[in-house]
N, C-alpha and C positions, 0 to 999 in steps of 0.2 A: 041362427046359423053361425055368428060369429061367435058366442058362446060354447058352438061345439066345435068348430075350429081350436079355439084356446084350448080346448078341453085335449083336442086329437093331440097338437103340439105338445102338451105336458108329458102326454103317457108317450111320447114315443122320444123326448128328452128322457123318460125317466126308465124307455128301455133301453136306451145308448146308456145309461150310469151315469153314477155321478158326477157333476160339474169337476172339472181340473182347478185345482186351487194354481197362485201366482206364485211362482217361490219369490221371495225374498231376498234382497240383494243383500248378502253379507258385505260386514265390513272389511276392508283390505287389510291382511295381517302380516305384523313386519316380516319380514323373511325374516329364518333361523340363522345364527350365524355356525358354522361348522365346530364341532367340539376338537380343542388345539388336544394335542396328546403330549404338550409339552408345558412345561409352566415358568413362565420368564423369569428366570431370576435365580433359578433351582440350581443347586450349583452339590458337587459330589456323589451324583447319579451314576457317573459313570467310571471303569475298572478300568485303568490301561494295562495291557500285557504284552509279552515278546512274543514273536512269533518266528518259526526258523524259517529261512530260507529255504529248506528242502521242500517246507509244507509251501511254502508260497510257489515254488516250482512245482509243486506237483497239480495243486491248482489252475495256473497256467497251462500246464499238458492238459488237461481235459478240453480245455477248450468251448467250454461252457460261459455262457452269456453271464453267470455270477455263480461261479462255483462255491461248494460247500469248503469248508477248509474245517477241522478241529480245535480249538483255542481253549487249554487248560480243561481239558475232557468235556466239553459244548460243542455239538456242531451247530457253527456262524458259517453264515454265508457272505461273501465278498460285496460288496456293492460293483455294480458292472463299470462303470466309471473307474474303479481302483485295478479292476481287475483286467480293464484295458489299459490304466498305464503299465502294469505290467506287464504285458504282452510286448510294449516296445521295445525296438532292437536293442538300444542303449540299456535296458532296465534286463531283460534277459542275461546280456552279460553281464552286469554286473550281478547280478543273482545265482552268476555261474552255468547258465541254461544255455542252449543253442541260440542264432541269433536267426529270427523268421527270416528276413530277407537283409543277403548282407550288402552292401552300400559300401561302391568304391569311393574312395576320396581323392582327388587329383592335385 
């Protein structure tokens, strides 16, 4: 009787399938450090050039969070940082442009 017991539990483990294996604990692996897209030290990467005033006001009138501007037949786009100091009253007029909002002085 126990015999056929053992016997019932086998066939009806071996109709459920296969046993589940354990996985295996991997080991902890360093975190990646991010790839720099600059290399310390590198020096003459970079082209300075003029840019007119006209294009820099016209930039400004769009009113765009980082306008496109043209620079030596490239379109470059402003960093929004640069291109909100330029928006300010003082930096308009001096660029010759309207002033946003103009500010009595008493």
């Amino acid at each position: 009787a126990a015999a056929a017991a053992e016997a019932a539990a086998k066939e009806e483990a071996q109709a459920k399938g296969p046993s589940k294996k354990k996985r295996k604990k991997e080991p902890p692996q360093p975190k990646q450090q991010p790839k720099q897209n600059y290399v310390v030290g590198k020096t003459d990467h970079l082209e300075p050039t003029w840019i007119d005033a006209v294009t820099l006001r016209e930039a400004v009138a769009t009113g765009e969070r980082s306008p496109v501007i043209v620079v030596s037949g490239e379109e470059c786009r402003l960093f929004p940082t640069a291109a909100s100091v330029l928006r300010m009253g003082e930096v308009r007029n001096w660029l010759g442009g309207t002033s946003a909002a103009k500010v009595d002085v008493a």
